[in-house]
N, CA, C and O atoms as a printed pandas DataFrame, in Angstrom:
     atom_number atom_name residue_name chain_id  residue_number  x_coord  y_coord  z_coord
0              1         N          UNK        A               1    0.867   -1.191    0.000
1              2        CA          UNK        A               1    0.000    0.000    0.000
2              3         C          UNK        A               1    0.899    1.235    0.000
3              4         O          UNK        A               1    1.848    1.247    0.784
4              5         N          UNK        A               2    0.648    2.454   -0.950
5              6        CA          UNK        A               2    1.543    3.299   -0.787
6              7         C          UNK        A               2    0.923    4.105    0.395
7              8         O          UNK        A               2   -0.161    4.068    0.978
8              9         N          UNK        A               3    2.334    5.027    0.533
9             10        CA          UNK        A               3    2.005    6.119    1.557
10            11         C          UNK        A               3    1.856    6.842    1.443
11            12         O          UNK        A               3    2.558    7.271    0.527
12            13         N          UNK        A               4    0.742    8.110    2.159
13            14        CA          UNK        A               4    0.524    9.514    1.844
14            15         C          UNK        A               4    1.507   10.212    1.397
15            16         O          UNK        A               4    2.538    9.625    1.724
16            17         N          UNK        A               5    1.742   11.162    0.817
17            18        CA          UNK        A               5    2.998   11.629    0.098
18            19         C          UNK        A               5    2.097   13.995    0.595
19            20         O          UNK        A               5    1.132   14.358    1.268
20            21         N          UNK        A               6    2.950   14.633   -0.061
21            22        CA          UNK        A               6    2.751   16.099    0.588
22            23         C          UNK        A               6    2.025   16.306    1.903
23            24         O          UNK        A               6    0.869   16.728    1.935
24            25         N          UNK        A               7    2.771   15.982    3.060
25            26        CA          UNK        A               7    2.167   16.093    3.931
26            27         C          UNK        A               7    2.561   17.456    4.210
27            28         O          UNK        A               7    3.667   17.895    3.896
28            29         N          UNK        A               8    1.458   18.283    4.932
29            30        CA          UNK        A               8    1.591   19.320    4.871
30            31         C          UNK        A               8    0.538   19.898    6.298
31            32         O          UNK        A               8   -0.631   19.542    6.448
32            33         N          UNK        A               9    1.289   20.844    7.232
33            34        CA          UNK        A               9    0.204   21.129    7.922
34            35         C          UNK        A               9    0.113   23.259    7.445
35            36         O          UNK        A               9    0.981   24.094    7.192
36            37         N          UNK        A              10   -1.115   23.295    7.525
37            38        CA          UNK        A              10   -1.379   24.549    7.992
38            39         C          UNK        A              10   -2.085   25.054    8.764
39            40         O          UNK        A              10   -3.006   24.372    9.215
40            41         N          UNK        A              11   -1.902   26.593    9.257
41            42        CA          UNK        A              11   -2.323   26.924   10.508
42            43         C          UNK        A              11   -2.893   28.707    9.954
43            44         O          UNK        A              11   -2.053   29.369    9.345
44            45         N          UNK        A              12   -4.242   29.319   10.207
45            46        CA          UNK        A              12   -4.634   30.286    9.924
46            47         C          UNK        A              12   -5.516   30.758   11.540
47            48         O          UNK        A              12   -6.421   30.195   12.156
48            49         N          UNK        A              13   -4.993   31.620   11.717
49            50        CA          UNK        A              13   -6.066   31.862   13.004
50            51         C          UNK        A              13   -6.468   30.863   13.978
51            52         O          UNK        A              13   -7.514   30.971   14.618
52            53         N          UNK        A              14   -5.527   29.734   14.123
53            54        CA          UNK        A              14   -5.399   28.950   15.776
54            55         C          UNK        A              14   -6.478   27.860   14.807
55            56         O          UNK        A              14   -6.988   27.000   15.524
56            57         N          UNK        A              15   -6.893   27.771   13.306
57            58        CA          UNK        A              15   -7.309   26.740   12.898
58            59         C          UNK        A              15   -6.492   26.043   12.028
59            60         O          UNK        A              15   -6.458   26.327   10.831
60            61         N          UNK        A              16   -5.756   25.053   12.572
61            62        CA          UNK        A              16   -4.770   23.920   12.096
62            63         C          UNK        A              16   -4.919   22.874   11.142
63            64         O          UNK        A              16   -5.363   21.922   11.784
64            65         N          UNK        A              17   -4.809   22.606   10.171
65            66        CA          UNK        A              17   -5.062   21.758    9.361
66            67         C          UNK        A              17   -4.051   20.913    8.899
67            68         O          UNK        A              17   -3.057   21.451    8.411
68            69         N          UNK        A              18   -4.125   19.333    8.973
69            70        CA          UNK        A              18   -3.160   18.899    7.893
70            71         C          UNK        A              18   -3.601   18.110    6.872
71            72         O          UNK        A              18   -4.680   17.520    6.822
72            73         N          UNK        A              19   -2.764   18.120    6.094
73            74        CA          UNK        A              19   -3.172   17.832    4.499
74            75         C          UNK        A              19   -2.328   17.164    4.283
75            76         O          UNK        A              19   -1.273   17.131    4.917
76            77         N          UNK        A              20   -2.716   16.281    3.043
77            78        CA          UNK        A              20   -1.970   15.025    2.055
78            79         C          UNK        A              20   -2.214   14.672    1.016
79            80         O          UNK        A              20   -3.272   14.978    0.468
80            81         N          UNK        A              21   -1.449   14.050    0.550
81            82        CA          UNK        A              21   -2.104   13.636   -1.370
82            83         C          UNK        A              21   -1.943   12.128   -0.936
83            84         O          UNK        A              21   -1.242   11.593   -0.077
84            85         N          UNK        A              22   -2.865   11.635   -1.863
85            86        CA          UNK        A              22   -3.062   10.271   -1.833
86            87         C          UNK        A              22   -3.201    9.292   -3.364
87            88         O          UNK        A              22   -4.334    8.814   -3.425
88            89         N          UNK        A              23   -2.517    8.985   -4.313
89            90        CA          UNK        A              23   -2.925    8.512   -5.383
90            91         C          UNK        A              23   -4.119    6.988   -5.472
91            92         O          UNK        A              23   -4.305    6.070   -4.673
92            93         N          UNK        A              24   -4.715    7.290   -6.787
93            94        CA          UNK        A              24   -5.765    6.346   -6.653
94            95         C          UNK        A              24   -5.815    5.161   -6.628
95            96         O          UNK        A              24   -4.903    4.790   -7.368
96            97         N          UNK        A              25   -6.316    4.322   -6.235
97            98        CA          UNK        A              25   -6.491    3.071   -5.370
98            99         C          UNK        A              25   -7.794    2.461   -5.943
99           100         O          UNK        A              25   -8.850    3.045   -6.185
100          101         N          UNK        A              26   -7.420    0.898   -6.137
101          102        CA          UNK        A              26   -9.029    0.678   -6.180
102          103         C          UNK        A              26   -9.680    0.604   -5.159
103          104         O          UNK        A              26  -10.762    1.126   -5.426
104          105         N          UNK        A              27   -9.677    0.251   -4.086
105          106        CA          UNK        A              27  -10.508    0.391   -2.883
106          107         C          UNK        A              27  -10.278    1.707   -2.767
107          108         O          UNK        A              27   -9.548    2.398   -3.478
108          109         N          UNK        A              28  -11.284    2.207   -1.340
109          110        CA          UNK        A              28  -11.271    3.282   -1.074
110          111         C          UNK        A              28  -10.193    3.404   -0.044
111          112         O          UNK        A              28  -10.195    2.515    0.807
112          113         N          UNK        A              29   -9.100    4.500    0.068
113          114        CA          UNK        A              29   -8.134    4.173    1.472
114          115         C          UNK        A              29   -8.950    5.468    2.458
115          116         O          UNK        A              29   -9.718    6.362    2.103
116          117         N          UNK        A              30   -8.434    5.129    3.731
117          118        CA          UNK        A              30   -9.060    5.232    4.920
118          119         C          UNK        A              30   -7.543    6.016    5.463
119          120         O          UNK        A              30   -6.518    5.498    5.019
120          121         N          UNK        A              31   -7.417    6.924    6.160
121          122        CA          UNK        A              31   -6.328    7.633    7.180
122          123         C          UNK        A              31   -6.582    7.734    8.271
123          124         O          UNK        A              31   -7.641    8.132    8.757
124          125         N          UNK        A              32   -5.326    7.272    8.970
125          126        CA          UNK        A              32   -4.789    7.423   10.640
126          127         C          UNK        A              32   -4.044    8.339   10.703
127          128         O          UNK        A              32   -3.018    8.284   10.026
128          129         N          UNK        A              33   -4.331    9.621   11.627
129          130        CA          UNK        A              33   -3.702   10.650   12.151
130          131         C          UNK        A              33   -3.520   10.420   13.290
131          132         O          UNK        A              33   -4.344   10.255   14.190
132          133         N          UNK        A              34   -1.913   10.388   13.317
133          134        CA          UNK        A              34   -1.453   10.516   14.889
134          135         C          UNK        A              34   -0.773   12.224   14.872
135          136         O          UNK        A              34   -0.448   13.008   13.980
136          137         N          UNK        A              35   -0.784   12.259   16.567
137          138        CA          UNK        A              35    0.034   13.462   16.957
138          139         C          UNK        A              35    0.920   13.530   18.271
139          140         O          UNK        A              35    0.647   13.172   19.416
140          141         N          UNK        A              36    1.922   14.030   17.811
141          142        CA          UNK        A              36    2.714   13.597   19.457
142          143         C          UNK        A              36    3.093   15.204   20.061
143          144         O          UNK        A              36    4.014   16.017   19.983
144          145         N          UNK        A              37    1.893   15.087   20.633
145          146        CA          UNK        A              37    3.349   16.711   21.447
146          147         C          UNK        A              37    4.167   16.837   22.047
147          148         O          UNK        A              37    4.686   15.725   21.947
148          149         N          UNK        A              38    4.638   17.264   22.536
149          150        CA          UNK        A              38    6.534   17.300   23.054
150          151         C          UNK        A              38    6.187   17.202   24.580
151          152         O          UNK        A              38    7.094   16.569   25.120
152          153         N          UNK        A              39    5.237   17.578   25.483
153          154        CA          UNK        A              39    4.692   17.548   26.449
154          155         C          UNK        A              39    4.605   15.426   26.894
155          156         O          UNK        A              39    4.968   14.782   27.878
156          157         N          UNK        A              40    4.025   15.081   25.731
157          158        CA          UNK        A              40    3.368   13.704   25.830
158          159         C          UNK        A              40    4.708   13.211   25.708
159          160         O          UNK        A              40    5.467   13.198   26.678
160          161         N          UNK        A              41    5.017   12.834   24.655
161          162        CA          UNK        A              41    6.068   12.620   24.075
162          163         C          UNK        A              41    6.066   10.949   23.864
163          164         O          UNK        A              41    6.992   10.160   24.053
164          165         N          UNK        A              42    4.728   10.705   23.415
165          166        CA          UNK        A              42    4.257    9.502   22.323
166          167         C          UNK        A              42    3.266   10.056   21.453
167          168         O          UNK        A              42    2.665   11.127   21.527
168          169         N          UNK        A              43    3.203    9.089   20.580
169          170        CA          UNK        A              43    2.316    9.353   19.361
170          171         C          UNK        A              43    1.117    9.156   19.748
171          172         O          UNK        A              43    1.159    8.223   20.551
172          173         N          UNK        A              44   -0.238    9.628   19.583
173          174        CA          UNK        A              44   -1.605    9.056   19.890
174          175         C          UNK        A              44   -2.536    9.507   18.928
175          176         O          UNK        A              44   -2.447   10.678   18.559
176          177         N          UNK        A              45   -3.706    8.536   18.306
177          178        CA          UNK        A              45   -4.741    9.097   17.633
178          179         C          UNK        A              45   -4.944   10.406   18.019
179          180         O          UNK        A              45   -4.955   10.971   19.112
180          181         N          UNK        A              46   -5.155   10.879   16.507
181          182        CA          UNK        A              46   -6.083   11.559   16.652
182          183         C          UNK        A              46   -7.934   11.498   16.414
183          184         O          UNK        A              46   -8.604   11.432   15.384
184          185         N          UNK        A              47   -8.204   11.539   17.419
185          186        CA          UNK        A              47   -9.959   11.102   17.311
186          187         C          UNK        A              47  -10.660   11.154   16.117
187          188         O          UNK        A              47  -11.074   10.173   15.500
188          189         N          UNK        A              48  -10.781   12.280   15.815
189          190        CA          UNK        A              48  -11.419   12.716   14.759
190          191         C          UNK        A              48  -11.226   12.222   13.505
191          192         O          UNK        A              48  -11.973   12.254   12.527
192          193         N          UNK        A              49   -9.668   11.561   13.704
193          194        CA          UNK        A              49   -9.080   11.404   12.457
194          195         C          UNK        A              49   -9.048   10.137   12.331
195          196         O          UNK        A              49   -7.865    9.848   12.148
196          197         N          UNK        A              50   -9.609    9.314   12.326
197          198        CA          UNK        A              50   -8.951    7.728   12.727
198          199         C          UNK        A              50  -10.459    6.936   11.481
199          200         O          UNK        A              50  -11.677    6.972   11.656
200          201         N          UNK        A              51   -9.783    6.417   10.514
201          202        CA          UNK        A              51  -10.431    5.662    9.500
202          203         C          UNK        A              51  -11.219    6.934    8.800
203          204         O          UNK        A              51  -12.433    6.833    8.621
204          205         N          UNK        A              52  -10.757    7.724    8.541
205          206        CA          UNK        A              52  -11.092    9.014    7.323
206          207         C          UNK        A              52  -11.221    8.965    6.059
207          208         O          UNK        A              52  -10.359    8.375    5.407
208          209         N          UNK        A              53  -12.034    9.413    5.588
209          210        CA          UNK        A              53  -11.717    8.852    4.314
210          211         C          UNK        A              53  -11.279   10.380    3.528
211          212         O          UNK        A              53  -11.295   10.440    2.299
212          213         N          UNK        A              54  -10.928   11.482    4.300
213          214        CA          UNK        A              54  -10.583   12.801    3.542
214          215         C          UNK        A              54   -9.170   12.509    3.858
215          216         O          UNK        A              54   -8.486   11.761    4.557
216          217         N          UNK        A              55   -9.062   13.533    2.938
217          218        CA          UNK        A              55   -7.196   14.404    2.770
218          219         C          UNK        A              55   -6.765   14.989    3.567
219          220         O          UNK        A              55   -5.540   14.923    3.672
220          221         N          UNK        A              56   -7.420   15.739    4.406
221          222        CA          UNK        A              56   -7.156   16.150    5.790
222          223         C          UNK        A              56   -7.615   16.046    6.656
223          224         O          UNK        A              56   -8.803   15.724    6.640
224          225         N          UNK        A              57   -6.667   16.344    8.396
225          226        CA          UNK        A              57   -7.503   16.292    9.297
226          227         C          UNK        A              57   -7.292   18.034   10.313
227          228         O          UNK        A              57   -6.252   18.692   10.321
228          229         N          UNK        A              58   -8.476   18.373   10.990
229          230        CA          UNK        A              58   -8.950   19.514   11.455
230          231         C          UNK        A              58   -7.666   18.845   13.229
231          232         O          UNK        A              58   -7.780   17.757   13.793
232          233         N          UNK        A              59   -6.723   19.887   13.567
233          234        CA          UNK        A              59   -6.120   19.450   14.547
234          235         C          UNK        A              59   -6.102   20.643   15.110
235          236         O          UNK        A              59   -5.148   20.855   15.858
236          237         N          UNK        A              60   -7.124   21.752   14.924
237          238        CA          UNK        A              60   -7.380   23.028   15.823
238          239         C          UNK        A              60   -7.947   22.619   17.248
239          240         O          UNK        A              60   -8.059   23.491   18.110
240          241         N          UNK        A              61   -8.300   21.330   17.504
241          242        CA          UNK        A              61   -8.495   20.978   19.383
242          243         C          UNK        A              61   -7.157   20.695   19.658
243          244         O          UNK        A              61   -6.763   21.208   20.705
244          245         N          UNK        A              62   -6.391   20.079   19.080
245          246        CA          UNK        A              62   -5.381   19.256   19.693
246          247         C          UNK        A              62   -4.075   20.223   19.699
247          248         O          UNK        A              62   -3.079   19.962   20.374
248          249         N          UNK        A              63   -4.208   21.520   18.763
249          250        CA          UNK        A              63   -2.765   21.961   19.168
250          251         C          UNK        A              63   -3.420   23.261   19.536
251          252         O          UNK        A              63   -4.132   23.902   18.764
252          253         N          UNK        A              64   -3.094   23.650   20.926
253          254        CA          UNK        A              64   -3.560   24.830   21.890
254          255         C          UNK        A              64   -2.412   25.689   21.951
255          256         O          UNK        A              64   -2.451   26.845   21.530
256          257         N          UNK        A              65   -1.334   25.137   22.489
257          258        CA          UNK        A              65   -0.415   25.517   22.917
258          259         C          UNK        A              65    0.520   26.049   22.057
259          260         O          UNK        A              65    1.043   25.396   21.154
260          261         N          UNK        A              66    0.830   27.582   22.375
261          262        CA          UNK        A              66    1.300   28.290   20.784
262          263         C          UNK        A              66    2.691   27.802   20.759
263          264         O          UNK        A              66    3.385   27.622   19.758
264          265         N          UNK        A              67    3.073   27.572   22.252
265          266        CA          UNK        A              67    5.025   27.504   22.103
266          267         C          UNK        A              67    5.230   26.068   21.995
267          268         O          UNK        A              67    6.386   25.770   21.694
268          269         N          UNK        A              68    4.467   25.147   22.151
269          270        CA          UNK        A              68    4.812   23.569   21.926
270          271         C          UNK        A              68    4.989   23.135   20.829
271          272         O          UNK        A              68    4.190   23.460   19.951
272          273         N          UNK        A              69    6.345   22.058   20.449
273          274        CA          UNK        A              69    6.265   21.349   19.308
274          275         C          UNK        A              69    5.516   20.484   19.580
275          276         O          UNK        A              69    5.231   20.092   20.712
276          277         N          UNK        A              70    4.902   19.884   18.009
277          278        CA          UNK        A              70    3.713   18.644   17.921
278          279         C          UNK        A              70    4.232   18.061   17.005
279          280         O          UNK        A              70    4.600   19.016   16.320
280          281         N          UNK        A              71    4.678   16.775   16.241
281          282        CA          UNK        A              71    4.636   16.138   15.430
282          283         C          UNK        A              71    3.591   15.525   14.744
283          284         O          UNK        A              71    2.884   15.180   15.691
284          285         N          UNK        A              72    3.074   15.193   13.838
285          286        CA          UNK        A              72    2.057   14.580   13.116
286          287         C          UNK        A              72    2.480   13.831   12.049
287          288         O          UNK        A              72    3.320   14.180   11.220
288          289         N          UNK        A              73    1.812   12.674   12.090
289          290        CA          UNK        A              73    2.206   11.376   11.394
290          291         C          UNK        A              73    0.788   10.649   10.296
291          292         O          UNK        A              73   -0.296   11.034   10.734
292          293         N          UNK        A              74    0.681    9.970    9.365
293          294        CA          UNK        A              74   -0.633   10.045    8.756
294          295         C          UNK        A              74   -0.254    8.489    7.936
295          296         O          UNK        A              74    0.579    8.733    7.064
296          297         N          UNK        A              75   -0.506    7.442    7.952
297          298        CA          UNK        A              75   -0.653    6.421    7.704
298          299         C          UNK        A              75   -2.282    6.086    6.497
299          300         O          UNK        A              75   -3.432    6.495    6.655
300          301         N          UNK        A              76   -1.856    5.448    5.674
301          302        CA          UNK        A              76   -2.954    4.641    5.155
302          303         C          UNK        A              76   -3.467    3.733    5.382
303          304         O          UNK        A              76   -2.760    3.107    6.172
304          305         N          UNK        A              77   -4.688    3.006    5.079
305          306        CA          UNK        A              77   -5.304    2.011    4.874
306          307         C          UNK        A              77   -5.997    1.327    3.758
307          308         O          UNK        A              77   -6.944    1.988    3.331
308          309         N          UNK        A              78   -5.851    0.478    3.310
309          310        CA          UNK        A              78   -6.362    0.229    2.092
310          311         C          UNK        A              78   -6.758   -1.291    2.200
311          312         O          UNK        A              78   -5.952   -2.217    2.109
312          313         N          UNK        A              79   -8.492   -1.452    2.465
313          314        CA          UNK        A              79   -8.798   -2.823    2.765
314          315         C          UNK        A              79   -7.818   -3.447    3.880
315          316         O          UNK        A              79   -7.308   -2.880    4.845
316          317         N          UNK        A              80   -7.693   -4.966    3.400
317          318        CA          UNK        A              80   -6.326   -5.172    5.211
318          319         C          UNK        A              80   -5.288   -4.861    5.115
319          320         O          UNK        A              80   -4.409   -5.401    5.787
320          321         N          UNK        A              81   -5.049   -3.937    4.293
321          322        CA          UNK        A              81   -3.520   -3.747    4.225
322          323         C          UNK        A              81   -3.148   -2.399    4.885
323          324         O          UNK        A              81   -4.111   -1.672    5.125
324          325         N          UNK        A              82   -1.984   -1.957    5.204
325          326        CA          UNK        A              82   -1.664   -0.164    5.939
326          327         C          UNK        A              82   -0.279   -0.058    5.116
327          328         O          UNK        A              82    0.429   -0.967    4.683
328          329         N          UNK        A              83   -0.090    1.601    5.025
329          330        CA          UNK        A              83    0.874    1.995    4.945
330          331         C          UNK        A              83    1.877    1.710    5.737
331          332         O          UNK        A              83    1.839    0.626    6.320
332          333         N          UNK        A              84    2.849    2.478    5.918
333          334        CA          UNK        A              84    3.920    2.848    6.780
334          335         C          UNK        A              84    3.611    4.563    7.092
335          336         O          UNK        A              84    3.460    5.441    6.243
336          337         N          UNK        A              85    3.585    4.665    8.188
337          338        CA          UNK        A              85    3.554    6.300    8.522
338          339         C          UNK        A              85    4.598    7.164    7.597
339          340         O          UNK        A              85    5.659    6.866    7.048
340          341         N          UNK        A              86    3.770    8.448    7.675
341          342        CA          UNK        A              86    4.677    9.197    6.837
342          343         C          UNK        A              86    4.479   10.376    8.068
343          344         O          UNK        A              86    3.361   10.724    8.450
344          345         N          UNK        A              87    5.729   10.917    8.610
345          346        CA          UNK        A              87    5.890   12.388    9.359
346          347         C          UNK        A              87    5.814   13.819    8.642
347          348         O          UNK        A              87    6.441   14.266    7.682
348          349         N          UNK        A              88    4.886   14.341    9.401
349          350        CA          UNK        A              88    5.354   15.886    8.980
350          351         C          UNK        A              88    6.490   16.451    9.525
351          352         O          UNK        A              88    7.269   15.843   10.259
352          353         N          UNK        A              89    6.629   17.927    9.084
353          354        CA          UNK        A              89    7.857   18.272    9.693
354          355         C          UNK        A              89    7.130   19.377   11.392
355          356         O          UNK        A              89    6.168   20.141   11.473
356          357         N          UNK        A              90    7.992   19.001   12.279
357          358        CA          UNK        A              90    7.560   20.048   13.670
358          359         C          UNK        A              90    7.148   21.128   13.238
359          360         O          UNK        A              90    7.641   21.941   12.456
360          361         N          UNK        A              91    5.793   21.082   14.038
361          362        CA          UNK        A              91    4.583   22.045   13.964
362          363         C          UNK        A              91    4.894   23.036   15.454
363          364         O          UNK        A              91    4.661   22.734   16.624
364          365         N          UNK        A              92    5.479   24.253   14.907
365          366        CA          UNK        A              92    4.658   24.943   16.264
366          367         C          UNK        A              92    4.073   26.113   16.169
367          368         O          UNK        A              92    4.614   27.124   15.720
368          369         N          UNK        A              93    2.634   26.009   16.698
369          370        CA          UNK        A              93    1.910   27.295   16.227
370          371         C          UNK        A              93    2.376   28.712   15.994
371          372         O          UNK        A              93    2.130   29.426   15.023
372          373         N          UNK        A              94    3.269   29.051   17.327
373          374        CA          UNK        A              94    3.624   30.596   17.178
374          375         C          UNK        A              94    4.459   30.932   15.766
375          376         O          UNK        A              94    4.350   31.803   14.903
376          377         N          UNK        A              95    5.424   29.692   15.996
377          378        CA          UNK        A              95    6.303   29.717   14.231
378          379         C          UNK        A              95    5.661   29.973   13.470
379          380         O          UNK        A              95    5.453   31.107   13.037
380          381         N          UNK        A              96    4.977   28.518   12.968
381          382        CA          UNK        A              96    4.198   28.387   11.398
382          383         C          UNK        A              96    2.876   29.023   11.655
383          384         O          UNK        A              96    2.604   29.615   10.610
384          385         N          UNK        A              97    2.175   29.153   12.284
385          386        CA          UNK        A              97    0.938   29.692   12.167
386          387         C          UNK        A              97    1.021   30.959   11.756
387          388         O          UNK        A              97    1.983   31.719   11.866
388          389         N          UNK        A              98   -0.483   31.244   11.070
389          390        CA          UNK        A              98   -0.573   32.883   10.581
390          391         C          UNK        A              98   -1.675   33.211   11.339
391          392         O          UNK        A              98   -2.531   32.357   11.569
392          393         N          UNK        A              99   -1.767   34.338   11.756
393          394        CA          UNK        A              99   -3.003   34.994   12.243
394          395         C          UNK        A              99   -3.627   36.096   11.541
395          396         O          UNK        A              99   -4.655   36.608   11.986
């Protein structure tokens, strides 16, 4: 199964988004969003995001904290098969975000 490929997060006004490309598949693939903040410092679902069938996931609950790094990770699914995670690069709001 391939793996998400442009992973990408953005951030506009404390609303966080990350994004991915996915090429076509005959089944439909499904995405796992994990996120690790530097606080936690393991990876864990993200709720919202877990068997998705969009390109992105909404991570404006999960990253509050303007000075914390977060990592985010986004895996496929395709019928029984999974990707291998693919990482974004460290997210931290005050940096990358725009207001």
């Amino acid at each position: 199964v391939p793996s998400p490929t442009e992973i990408v997060v953005t951030s506009e006004n404390f609303k966080t988004v990350l994004h991915w490309q996915y090429p076509s598949v005959s089944e439909t693939p499904h995405f796992i969003v994990e996120i690790k903040p530097y606080n936690l410092g393991y990876y864990k679902n993200v709720s919202t995001c877990v068997n998705t069938s969009a390109h992105f996931c909404d991570l404006s609950e999960e990253i509050c904290d303007p000075y914390s790094s977060h990592w985010l990770r986004v895996k496929a699914v395709v019928g029984s098969q999974q990707s291998d995670y693919v990482e974004a690069n460290e997210f931290i709001l005050q940096r990358h975000g725009k207001l």
